[in-house]
N, C-alpha and C positions, 0 to 999 in steps of 0.2 A: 565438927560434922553433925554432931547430936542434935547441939546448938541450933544453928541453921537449917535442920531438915523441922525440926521439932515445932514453929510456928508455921510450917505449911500446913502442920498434921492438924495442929491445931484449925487452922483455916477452911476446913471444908467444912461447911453447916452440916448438924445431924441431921434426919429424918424428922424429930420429932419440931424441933424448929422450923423444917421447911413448912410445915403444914399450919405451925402456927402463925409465922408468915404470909402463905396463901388466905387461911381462914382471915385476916385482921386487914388483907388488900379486897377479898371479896364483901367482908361487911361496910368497909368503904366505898366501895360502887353501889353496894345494897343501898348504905343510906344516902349514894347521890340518887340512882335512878331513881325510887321514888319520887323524888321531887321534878325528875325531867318528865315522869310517867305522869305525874300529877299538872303539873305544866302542860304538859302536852293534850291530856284528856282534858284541862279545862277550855287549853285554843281552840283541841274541837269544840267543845259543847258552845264555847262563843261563836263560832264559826259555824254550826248546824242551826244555832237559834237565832241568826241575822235574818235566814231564807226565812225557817218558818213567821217568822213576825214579820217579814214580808210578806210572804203569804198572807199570813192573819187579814194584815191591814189592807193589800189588793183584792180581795172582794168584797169590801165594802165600797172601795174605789168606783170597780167593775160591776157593780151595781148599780152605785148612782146616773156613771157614767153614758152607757147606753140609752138609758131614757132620755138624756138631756140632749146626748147625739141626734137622737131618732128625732127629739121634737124641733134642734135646729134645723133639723137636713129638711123635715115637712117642711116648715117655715120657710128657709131658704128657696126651695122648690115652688112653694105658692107664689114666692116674690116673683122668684124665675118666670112663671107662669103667665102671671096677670101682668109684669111688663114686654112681654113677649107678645100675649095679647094687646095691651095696648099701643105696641109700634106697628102692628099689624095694622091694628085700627083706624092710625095716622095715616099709615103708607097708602091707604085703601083712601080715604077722604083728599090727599094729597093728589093723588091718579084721577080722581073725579073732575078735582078743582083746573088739574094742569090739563086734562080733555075737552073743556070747555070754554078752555083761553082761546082769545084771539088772537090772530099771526101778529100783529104787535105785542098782547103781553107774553107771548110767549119767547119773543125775542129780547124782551125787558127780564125777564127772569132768568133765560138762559145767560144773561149779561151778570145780574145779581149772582146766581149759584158760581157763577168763573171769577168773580171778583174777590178779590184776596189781598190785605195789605201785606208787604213786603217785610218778612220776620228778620230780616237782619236791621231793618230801619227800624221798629219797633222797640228790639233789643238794645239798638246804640240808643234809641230816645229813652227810654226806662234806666242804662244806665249813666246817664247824663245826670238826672234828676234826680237817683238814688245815691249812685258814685257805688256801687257795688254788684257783684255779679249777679245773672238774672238767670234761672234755669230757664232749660228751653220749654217745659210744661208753662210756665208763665206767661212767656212770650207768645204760645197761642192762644193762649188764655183770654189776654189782652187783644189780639188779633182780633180774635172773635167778637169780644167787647166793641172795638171799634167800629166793625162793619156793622153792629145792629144799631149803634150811637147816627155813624153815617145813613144809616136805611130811616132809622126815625126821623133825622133832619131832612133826607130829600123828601120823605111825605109831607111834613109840616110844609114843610115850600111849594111841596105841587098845591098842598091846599090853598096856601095864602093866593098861588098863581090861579088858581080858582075865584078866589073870592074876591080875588081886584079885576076879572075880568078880563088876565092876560090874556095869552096866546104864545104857543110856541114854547122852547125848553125854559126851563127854570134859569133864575138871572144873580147875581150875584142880590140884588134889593130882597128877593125873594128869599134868601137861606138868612141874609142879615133879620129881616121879620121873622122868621122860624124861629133864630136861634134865641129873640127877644123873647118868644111865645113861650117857648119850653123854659128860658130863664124863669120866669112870672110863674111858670106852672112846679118851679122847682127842680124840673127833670136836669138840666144843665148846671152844676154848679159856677154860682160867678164869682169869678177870678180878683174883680178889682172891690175893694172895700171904701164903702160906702163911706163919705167922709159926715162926722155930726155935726152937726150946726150948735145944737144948744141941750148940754148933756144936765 
């Protein structure tokens, strides 16, 4: 009995162990925390001194910037301006010219302004020729192109139907002569290459 009660007795820590126990688990958290406390105060100080050095560096930013702002926006503004002014300009010369036409050109014109090549025809002939897809910005692009290519050849032909003394609308003889003139003048590029005789 002695025996077996006598290592229970022994089993209970004294007092003076417990404390030196306690004391030897709290200087081991003493000497983690420091380092989580040193840790931690330096993530702040990294993390305070990102703003400020951002800061620092945005007003310099915020300096440059405004002036450069303010002198595009002027700029911009004057562009705005003066081509504002000038379609004014147009539209005013445009209104004069069209109040002075005669009941035939003014029926020639109103013909010309409604005249419009067919943008799906354009599209398949461009991709014909390419073999690749065409946006549609191109395809009026080209539109456009072609109506002032076609307005330059019916002049040249009303001329030439002038200057031979026709009469009457323009003739197939008449755009073939045109389309010669603007060849010779360069305006038309030509198509079939010139064979050399003696190189």
């Amino acid at each position: 009995m002695d025996q077996s009660v006598s290592p229970l007795l022994k089993s209970p820590p004294t007092p003076g162990s417990s404390k030196e126990s306690s004391q030897s688990d709290r200087k081991e958290t003493s000497s983690k925390s420091p380092r989580k406390t040193q840790n931690s105060e330096s993530d702040h100080d990294t993390e305070t001194e990102t703003p400020e050095k951002a800061k620092a560096k945005s007003p310099a930013k915020a300096k440059s910037s405004p002036s450069a702002d303010k002198k595009r926006k002027a700029e911009t503004d004057e562009e705005i301006i003066a081509k504002h002014a000038k379609q004014e300009e147009e539209r005013l010369k445009m209104q004069v010219l069209v109040s002075n036409f005669s009941e035939d050109q003014l029926n020639r014109y109103e013909m010309y302004r409604r005249a419009a090549f067919p943008k799906a025809s354009i599209k398949r002939f461009m991709q014909s020729i390419t073999g690749s897809a065409i946006s549609p910005n191109v395809v009026i692009a080209m539109a456009g192109i072609s109506k002032v290519f076609v307005g330059e050849l019916v002049e040249e032909a009303l001329d030439v139907l002038e200057s031979w003394g026709d009469t009457g609308p323009i003739q197939p003889k008449h755009i073939r002569e045109a389309v010669r003139i603007l060849r010779e003048r360069g305006t038309v590029p030509n198509s079939k290459k010139k064979k050399v005789m003696f190189s």
